[in-house]
PAZAPA-4460 file (N, C-alpha, C; in steps of 0.05 Angstrom, whole numbers, plus 32768, in hexadecimal, padded with zeros to 4 digits):
% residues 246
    n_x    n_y    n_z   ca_x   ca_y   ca_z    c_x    c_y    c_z   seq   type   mol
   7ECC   85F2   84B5   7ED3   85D6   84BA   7EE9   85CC   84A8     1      X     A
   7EE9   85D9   848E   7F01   85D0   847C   7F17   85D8   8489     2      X     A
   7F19   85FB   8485   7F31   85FB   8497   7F37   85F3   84AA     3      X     A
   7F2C   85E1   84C2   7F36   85DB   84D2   7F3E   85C1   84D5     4      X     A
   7F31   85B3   84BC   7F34   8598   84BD   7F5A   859A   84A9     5      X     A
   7F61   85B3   849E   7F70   85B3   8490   7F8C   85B4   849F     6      X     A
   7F86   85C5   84AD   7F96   85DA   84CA   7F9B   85B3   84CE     7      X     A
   7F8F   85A2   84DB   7F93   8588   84F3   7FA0   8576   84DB     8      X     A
   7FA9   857D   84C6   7FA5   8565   84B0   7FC3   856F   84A9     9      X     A
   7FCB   858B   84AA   7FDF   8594   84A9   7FF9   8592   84BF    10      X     A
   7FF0   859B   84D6   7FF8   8590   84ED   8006   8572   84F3    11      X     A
   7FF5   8564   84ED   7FFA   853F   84F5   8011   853D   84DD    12      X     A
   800F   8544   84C3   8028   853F   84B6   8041   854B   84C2    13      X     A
   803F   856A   84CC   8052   8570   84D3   8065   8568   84F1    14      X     A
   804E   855C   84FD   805D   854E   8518   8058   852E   850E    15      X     A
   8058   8529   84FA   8065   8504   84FC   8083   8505   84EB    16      X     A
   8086   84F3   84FA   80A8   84E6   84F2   80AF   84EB   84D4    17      X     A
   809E   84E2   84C9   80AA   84E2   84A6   80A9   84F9   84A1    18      X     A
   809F   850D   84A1   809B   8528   849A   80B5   853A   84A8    19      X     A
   80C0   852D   84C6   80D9   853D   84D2   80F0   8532   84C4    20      X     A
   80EE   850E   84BD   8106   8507   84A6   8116   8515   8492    21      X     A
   80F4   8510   8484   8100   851F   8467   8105   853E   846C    22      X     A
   80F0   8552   847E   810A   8568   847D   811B   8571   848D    23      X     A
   8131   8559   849F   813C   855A   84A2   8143   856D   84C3    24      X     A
   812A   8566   84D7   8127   8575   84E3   8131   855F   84FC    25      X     A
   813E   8564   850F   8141   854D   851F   812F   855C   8541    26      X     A
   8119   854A   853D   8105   8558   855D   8112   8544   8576    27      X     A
   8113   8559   858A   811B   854D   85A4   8109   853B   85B0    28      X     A
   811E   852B   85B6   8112   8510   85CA   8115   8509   85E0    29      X     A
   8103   8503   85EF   8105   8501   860E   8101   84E8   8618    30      X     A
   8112   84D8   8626   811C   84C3   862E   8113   84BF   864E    31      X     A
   8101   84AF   8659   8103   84AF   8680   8110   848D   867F    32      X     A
   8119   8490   8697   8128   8478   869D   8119   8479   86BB    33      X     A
   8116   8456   86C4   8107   8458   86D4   8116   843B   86E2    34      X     A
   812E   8445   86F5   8147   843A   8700   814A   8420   86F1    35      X     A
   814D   8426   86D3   8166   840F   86CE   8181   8410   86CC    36      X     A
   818A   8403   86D8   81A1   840E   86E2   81AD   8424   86F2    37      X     A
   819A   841F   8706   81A4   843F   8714   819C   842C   8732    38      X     A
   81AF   8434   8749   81AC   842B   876A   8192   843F   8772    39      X     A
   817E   8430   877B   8174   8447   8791   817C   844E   879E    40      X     A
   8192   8441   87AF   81A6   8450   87C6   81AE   8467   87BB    41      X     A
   81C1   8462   87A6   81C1   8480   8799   81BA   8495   8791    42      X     A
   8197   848D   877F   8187   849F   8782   817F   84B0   879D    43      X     A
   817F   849D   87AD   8176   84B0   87C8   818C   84C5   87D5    44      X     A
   81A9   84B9   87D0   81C2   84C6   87D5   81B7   84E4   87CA    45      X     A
   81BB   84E5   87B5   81B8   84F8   87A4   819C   8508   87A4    46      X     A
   8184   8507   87AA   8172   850F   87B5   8178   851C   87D5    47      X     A
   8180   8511   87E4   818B   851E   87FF   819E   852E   87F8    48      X     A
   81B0   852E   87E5   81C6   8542   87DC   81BA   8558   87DA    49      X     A
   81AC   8553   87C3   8198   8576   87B1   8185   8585   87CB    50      X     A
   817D   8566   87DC   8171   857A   87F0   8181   8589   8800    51      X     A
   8193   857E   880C   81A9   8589   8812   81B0   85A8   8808    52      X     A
   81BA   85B1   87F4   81BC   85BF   87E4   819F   85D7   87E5    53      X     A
   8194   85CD   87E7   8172   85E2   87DE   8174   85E7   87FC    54      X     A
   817C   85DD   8815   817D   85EC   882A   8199   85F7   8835    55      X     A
   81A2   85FA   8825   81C5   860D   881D   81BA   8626   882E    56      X     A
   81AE   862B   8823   81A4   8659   8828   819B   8658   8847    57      X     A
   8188   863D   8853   8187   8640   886A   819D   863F   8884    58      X     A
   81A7   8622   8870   81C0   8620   8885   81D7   8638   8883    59      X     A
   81D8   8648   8873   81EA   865E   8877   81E5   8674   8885    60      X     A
   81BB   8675   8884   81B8   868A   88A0   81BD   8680   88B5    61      X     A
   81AB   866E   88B9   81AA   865F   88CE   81C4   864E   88E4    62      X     A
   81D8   8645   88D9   81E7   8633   88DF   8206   864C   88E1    63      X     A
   8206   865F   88DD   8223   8671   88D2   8218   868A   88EE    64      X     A
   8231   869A   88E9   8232   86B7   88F1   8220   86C6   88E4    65      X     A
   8209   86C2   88D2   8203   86D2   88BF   81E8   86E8   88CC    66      X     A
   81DA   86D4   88DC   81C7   86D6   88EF   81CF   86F7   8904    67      X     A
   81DD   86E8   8912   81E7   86FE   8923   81F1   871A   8910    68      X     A
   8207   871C   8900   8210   8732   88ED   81F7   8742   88D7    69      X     A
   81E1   8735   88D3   81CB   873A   88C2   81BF   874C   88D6    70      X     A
   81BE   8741   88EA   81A6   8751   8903   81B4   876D   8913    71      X     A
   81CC   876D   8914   81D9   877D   8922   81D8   8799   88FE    72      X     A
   81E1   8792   88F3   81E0   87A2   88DD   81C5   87B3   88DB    73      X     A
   81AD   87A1   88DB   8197   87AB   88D0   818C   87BF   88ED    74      X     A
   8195   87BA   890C   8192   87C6   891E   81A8   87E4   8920    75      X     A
   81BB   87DC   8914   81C6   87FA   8914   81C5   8810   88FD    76      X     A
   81B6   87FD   88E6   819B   880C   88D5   8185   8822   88DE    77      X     A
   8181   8811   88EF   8163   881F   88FB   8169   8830   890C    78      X     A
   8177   8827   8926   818E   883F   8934   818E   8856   8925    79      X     A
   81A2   8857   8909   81A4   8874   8907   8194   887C   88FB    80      X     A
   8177   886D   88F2   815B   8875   88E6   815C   887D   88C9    81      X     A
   816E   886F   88BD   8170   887F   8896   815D   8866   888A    82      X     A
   8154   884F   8895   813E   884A   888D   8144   8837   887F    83      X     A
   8143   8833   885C   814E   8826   884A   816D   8826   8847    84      X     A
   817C   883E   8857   8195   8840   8841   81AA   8842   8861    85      X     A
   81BF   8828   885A   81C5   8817   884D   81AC   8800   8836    86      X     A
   81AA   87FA   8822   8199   87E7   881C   819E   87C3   881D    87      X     A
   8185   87C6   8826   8185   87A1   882D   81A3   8793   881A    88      X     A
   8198   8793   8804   81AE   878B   87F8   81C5   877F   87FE    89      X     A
   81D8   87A3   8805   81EF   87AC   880F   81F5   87A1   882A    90      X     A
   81DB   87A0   8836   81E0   8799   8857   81E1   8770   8852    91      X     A
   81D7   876D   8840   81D8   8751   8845   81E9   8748   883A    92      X     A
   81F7   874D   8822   8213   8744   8815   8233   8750   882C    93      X     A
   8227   8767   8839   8238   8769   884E   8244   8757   8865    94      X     A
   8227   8750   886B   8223   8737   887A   822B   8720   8870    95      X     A
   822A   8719   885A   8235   8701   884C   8252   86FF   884C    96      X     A
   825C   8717   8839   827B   8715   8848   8286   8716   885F    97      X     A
   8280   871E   887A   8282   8722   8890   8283   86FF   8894    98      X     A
   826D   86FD   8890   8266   86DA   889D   8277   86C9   888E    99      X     A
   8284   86C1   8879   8297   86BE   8867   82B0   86C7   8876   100      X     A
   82B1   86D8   8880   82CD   86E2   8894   82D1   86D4   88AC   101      X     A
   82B2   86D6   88BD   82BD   86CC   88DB   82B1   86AC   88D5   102      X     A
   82B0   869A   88BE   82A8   8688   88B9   82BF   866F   88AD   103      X     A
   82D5   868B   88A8   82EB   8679   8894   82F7   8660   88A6   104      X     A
   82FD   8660   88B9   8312   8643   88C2   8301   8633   88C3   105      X     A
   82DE   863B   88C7   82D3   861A   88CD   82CD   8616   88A9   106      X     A
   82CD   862D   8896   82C8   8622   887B   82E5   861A   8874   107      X     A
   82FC   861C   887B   8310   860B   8870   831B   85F3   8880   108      X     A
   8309   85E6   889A   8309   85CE   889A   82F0   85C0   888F   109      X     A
   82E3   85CF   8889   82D1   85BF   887A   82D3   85B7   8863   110      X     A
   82E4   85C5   8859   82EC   85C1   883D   82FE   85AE   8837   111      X     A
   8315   85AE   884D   8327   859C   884C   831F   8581   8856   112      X     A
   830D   8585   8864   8308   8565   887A   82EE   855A   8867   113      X     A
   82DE   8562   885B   82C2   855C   884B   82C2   8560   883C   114      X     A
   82C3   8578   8825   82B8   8580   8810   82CF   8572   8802   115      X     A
   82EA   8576   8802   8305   8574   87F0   8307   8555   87FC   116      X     A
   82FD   8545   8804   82F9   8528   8807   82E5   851F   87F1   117      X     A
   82D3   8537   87F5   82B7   8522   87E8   82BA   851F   87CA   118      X     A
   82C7   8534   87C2   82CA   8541   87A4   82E4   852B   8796   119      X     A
   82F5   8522   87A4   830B   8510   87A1   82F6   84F5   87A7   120      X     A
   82E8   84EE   87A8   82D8   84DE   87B1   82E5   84CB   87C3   121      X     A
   82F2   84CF   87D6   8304   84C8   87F0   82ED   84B1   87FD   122      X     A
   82D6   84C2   8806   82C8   84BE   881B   82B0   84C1   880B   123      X     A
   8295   84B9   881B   8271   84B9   880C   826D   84D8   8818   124      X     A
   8250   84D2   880E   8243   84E9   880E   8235   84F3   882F   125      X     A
   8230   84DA   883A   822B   84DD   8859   8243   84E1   8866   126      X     A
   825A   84E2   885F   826E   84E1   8876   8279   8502   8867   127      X     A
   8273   8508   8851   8271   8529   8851   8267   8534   8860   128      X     A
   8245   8530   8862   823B   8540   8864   823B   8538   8884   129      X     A
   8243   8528   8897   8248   8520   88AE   8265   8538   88B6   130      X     A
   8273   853F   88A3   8290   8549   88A3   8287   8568   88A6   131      X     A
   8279   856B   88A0   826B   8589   8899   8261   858A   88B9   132      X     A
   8246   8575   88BC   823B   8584   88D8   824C   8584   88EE   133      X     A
   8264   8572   88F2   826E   8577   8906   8288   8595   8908   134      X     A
   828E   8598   88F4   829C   85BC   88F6   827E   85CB   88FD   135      X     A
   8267   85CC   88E8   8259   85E3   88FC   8254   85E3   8919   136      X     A
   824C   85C7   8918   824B   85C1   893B   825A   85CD   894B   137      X     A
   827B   85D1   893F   828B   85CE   8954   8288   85FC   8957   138      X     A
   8287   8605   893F   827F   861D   8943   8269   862B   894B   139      X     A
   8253   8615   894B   8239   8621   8959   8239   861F   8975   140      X     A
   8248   8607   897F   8252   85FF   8998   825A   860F   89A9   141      X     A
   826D   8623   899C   8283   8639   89AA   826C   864E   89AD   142      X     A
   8251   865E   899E   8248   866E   899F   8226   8665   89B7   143      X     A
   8220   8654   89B1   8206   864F   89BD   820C   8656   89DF   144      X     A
   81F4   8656   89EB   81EC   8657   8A08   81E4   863F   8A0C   145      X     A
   81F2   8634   8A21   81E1   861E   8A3C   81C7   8618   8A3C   146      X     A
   81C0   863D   8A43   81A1   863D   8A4A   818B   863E   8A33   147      X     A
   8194   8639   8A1F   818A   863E   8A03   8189   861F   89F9   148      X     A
   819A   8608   8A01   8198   85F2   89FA   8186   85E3   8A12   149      X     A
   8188   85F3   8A2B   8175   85E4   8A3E   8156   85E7   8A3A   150      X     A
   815A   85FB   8A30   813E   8600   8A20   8127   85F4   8A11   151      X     A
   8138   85E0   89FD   812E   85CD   89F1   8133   85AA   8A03   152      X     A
   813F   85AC   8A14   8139   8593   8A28   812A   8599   8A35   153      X     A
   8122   85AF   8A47   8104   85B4   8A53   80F2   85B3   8A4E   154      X     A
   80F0   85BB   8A37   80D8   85BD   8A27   80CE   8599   8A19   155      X     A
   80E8   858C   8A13   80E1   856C   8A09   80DD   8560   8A28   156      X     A
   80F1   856C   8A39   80EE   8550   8A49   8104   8537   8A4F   157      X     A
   8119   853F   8A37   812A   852C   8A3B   8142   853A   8A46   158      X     A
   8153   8527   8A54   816A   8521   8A5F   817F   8538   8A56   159      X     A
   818A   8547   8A64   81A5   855A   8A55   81BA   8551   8A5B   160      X     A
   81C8   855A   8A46   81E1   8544   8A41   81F3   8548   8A4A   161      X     A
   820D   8546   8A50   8225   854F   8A63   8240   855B   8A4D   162      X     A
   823C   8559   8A32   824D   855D   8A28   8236   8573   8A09   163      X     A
   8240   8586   8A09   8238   858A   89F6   8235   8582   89CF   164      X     A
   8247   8577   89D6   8252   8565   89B9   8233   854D   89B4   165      X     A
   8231   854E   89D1   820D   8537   89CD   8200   8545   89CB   166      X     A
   81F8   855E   89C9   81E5   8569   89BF   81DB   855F   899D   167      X     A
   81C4   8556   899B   81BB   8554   897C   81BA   856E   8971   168      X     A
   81BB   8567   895B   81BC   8580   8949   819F   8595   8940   169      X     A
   818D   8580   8944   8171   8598   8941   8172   85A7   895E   170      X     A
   817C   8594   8975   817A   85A8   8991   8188   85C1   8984   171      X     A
   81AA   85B7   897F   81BB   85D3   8983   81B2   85E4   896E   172      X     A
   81A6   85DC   8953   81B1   85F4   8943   8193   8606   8948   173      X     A
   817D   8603   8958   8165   8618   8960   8173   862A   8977   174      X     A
   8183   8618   898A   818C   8626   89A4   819F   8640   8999   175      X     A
   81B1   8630   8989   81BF   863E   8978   81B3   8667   896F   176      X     A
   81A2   8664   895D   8196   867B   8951   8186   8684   8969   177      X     A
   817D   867E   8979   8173   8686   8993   818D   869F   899D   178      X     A
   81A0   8692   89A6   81B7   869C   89AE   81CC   86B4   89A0   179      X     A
   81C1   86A6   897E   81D5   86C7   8977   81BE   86D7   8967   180      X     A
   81A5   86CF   897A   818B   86ED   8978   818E   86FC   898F   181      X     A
   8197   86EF   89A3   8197   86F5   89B8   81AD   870C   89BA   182      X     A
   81C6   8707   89AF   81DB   870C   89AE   81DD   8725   899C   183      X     A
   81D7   8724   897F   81D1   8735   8973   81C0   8753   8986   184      X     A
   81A4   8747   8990   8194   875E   8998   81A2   876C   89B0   185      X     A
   81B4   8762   89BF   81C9   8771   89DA   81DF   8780   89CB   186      X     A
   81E6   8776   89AE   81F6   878A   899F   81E4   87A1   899A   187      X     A
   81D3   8797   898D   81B9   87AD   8985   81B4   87C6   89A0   188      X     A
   81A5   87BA   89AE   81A8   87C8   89C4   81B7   87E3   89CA   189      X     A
   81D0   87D0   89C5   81EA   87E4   89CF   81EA   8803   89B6   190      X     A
   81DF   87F7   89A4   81ED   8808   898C   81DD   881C   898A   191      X     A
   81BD   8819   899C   81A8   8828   8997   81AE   8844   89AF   192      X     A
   81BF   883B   89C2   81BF   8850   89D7   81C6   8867   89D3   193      X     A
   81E1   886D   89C1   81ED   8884   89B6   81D7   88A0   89A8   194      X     A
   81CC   8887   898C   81B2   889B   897A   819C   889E   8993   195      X     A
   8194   8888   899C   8180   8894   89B5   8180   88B0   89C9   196      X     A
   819C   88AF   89D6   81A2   88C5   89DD   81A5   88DB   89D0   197      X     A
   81A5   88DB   89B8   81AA   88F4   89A5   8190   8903   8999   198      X     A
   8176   88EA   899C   8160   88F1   8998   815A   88FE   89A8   199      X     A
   815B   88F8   89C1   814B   88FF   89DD   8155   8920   89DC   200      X     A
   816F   8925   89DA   817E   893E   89E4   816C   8950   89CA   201      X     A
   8172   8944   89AB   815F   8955   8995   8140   895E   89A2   202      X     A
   8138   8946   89A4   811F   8955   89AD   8117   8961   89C4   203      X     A
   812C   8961   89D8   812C   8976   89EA   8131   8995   89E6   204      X     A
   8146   8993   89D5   814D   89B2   89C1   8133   89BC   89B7   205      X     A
   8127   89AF   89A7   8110   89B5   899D   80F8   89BD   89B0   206      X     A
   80F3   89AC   89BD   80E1   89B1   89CF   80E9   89CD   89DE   207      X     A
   80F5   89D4   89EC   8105   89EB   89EE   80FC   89FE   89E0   208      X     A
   8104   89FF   89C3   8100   8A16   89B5   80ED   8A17   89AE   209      X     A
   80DB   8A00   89B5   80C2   8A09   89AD   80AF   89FD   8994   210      X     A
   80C6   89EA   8986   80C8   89E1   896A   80BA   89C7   896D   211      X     A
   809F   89CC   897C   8093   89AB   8978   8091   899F   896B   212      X     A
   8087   89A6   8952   807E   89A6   8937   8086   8998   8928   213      X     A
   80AA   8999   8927   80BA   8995   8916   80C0   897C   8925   214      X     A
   80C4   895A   8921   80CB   8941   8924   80E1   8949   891E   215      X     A
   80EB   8939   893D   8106   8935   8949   811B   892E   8933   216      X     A
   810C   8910   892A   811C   8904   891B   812A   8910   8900   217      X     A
   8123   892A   88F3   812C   8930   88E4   8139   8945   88EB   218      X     A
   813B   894B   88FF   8159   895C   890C   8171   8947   8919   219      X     A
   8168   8939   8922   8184   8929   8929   818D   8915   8917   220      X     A
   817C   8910   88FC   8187   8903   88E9   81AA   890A   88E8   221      X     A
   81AB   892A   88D7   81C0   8925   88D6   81D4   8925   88E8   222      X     A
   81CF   892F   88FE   81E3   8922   8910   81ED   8907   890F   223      X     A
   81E0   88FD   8920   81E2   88D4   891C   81F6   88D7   890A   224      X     A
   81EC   88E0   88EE   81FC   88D2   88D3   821C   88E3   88E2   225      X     A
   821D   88F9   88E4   8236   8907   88F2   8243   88F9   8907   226      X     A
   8236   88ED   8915   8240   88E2   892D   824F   88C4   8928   227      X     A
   823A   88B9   8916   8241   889D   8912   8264   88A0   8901   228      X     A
   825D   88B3   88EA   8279   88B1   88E1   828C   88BF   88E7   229      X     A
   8291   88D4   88FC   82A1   88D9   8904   82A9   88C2   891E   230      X     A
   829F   88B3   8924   82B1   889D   8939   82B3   8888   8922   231      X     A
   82B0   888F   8908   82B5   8877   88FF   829F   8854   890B   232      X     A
   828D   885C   88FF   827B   884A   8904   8274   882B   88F7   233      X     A
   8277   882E   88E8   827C   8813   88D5   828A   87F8   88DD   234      X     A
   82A9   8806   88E1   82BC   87FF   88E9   82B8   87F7   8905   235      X     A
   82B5   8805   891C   829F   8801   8933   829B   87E2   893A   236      X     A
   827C   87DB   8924   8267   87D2   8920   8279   87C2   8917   237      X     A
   8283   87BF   8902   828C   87A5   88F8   829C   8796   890F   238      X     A
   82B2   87AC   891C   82C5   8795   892A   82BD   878C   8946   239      X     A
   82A0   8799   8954   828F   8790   8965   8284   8779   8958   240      X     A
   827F   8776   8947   8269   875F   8935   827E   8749   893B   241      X     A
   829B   8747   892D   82AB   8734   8924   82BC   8730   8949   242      X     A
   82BB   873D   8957   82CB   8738   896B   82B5   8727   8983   243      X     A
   829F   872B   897D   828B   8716   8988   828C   86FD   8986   244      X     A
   829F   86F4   896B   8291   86D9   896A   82B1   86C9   8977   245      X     A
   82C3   86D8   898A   82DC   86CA   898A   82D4   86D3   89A5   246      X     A
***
C-alpha cells in the first residue's frame, strides 16, 4: 500500500503544471472549437468534399475505362492458364495506365474547365464538382447501351427520356458498368477461342497416344506461352482494349 500510495503521489506531481514549469517541459495541448467562427455552410462544403475524395478509388473503377481494361486483362490471364503470373499487381497498374491513356482528353477538360477553376478559386465547390460530372457523362454517354439504360426505367417505371443528356446520373453510371461488363466479356470470349482450340487438339494428341494420365494442361502450357508471343500478344490485347473505346 505504501508503494502504491507513493507510485500515485509521484505521478500527480509529475502531470501538474508546476512540476512541467519548473522543468521546463512544454506538454501538448488540445484545443476543440465548436463553430465559432466557422459557416456551417462551409463546414458541410467541406465534409461533401472529403467525402467526395474517400469515394475517388470508386469513381475511378467505376466511372473510367478501368472496368472494361481490368477484366479483359485478367480474362486473357486465365486464357493462357499461368494462373498468378502476370501478378494482380502488374495487371492492375497496367490497367491504370491504360485508363490514364484512353482517359486523357476527358481528364484535360476536366482539368481545365473544373479543377484549374476551382484551385484559382474562379468558381465554388458545386460548380466543380458539377464541371467534373458533366465530362464523365459526356464519356460514359459515348460507351453505354440503350438497352442497358432502359433497364433501369422498366424496372422503376418511369418515363424514358428522348435525349440522353436527361438521363440522371445514378441511372447512367449502373447502365454504364453493365455495358463495359458486357463489353469486356465479348472481348473475353474472343481471346479464349485460340488457347481453347489448342487445348482441345493437345488433348486429342494425347488421347491418341494413349497418354491419359498426363493433364492436357501441362502440355499445351507451353505452347499458348509460344503462340501468344510469337503473334505478339500483348500488343494484340492492348490495341484491341484501346481501339474499343473510339
Amino acid at each position: 500500500m505504501l508503494k502504491k500510495a507513493m507510485m500515485a503521489t509521484l505521478f500527480t506531481l509529475i502531470s501538474s503544471p508546476v512540476w512541467a514549469q519548473a522543468s521546463g517541459v512544454n506538454l501538448p495541448g488540445l484545443s476543440v472549437n465548436f463553430g465559432q467562427g466557422v459557416n456551417l455552410v462551409d463546414t458541410m462544403e467541406i465534409l461533401v468534399l472529403f467525402t467526395v475524395l474517400s469515394l475517388a478509388p470508386a469513381i475511378l473503377i467505376l466511372c473510367t475505362s478501368f472496368t472494361r481494361i481490368i477484366v479483359v486483362l485478367s480474362f486473357i490471364r486465365q486464357a493462357i492458364g499461368t494462373q498468378n503470373m502476370p501478378p494482380n499487381q502488374l495487371l492492375i497498374g497496367l490497367a491504370m495506365f491504360l485508363s490514364v491513356f484512353v482517359m486523357q482528353p476527358t481528364g484535360m477538360k476536366i482539368y481545365d474547365q473544373a479543377i484549374k477553376p476551382y484551385m484559382d478559386k474562379k468558381i465554388s465547390t458545386s460548380v466543380a464538382i458539377d464541371g467534373v460530372q458533366i465530362h464523365l457523362r459526356e464519356f460514359m454517354s459515348k460507351q453505354v447501351r440503350k438497352a442497358d439504360i432502359s433497364l433501369f426505367y422498366d424496372v422503376t417505371g418511369a418515363p424514358s427520356p428522348q435525349d440522353i443528356n436527361d438521363v440522371p446520373i445514378h441511372y447512367l453510371i449502373p447502365a454504364f458498368i453493365i455495358s463495359e461488363l458486357k463489353t469486356a466479356f465479348q472481348i473475353g470470349f474472343l481471346l479464349y477461342i485460340p488457347f481453347l482450340i489448342l487445348d482441345m487438339v493437345v488433348a486429342s494428341v494425347l488421347m491418341a497416344m494413349g497418354m491419359m494420365m498426363l493433364p492436357p494442361v501441362i502440355v499445351s502450357l507451353p505452347f499458348k506461352l509460344l503462340l501468344f508471343v510469337l503473334v505478339d500478344g500483348w500488343q494484340l490485347v492492348t490495341g484491341s482494349i484501346l481501339r474499343s473505346f473510339h
